[in-house]
MILOBA-624700 format. One record per residue: y, x, z of N, C-alpha, C in turn. Coordinates in steps of 0.001 Angstrom, whole numbers, plus 500000, padded with zeros to 6 digits. Layout:
BEGIN
Y_X_Z_Y_X_Z_Y_X_Z
...
This chain:
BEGIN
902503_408400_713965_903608_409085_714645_904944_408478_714199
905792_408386_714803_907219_407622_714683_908054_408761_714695
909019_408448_714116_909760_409722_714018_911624_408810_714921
911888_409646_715870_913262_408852_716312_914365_409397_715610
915226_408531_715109_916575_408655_714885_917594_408918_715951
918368_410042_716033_919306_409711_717132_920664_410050_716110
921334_408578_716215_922512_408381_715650_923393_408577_716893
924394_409679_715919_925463_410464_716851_926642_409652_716749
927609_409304_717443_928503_408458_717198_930126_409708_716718
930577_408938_715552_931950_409986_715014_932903_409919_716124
933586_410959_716077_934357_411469_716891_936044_410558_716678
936350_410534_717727_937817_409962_717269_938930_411248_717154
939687_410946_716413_941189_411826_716215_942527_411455_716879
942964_412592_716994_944467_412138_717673_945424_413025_716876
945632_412004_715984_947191_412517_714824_948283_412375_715546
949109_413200_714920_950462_413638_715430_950964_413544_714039
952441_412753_714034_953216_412253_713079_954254_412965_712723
955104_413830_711576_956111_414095_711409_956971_413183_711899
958029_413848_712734_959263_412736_713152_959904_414149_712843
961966_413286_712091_962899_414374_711930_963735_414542_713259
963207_414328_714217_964250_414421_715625_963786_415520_716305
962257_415786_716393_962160_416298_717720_962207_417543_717316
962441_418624_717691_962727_420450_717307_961336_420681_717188
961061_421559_716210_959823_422649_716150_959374_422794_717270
960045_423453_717864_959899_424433_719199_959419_423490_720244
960139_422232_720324_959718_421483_721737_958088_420440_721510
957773_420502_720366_956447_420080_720063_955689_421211_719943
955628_422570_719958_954787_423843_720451_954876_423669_721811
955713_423702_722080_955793_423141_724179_955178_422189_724674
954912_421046_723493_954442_419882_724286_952732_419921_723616
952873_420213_723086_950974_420719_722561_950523_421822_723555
951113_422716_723862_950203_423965_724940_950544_423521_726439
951299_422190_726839_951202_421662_727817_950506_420373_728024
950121_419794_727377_949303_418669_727304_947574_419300_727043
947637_420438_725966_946405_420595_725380_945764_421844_726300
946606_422434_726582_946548_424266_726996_946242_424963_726028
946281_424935_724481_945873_425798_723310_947024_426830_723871
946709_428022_722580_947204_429111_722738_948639_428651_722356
949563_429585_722075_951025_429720_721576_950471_429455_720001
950176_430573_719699_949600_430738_717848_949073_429495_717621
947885_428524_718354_947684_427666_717779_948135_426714_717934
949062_426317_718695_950483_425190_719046_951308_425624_717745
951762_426915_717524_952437_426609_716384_951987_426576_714849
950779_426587_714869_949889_426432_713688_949631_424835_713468
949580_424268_714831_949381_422657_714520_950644_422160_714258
951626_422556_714875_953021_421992_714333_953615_422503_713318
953220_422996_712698_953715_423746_710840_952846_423123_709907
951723_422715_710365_950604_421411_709721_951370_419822_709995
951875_419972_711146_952976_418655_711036_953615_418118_710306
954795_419588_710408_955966_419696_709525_955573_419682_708245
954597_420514_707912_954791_420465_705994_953793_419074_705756
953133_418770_706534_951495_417725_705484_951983_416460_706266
952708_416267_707387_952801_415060_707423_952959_414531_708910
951103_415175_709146_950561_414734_710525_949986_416000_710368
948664_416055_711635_947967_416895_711805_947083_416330_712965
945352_416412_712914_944878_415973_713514_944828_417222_714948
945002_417091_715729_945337_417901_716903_944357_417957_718162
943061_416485_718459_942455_417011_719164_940987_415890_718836
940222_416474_718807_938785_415062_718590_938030_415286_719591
937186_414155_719777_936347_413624_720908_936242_412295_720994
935908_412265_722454_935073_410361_722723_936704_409461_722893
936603_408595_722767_937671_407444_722636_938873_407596_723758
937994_407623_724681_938778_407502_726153_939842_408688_726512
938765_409804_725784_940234_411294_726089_941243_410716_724705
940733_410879_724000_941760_410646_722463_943059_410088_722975
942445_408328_723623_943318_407467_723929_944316_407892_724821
943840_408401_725552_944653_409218_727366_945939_410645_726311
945392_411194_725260_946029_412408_724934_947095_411957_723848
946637_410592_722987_947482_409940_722566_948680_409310_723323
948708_408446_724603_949639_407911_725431_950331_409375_725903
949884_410413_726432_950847_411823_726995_951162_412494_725155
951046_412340_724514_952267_412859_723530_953070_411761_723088
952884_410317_723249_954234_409750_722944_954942_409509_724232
954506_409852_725296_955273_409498_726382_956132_411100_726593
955378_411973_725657_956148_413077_725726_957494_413110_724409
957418_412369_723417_958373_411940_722237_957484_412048_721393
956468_412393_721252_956347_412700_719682_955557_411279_719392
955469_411281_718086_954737_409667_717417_953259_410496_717285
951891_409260_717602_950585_409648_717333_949702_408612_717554
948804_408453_716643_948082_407477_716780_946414_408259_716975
945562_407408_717195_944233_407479_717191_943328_406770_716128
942199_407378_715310_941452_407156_714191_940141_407792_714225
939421_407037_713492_938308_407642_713601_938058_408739_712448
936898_410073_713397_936809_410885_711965_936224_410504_711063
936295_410703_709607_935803_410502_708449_934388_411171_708289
């Protein structure tokens, strides 16, 4: 009997960067319009911003990451894509 492996492939991340320009408030706006999260958790990811740095904000397959990465810097904010650990 053989036993199959099914190797799952890691998820990619889409960090969001402390920048000192853009307001609190208009990166809670631009997370529950890009993402549709709640209010509470738009401003829970952007207070993870502000104090730690970044904040990883949405995971999945490459192609959304990439697409959700280009609509938050085309919205101002800085963000890159990485793989999860």
């Amino acid at each position: 009997m053989t036993e199959k492996v099914v190797k799952t492939e890691r998820p990619w991340n889409v960090v969001v960067w402390d920048d000192p320009v853009t307001p609190m408030s208009v990166v809670v706006v631009i997370f529950k319009r890009i993402f549709g999260y709640s209010n509470n958790k738009c401003t829970q990811l952007m207070l993870t911003v502000h104090h730690e740095g970044r904040a990883v904000v949405w995971a999945g397959n490459r192609d959304r990451a990439e697409s959700y990465c280009v609509k938050l810097q085309v919205a101002g904010l800085q963000s890159t894509i990485e793989r999860d650990e």
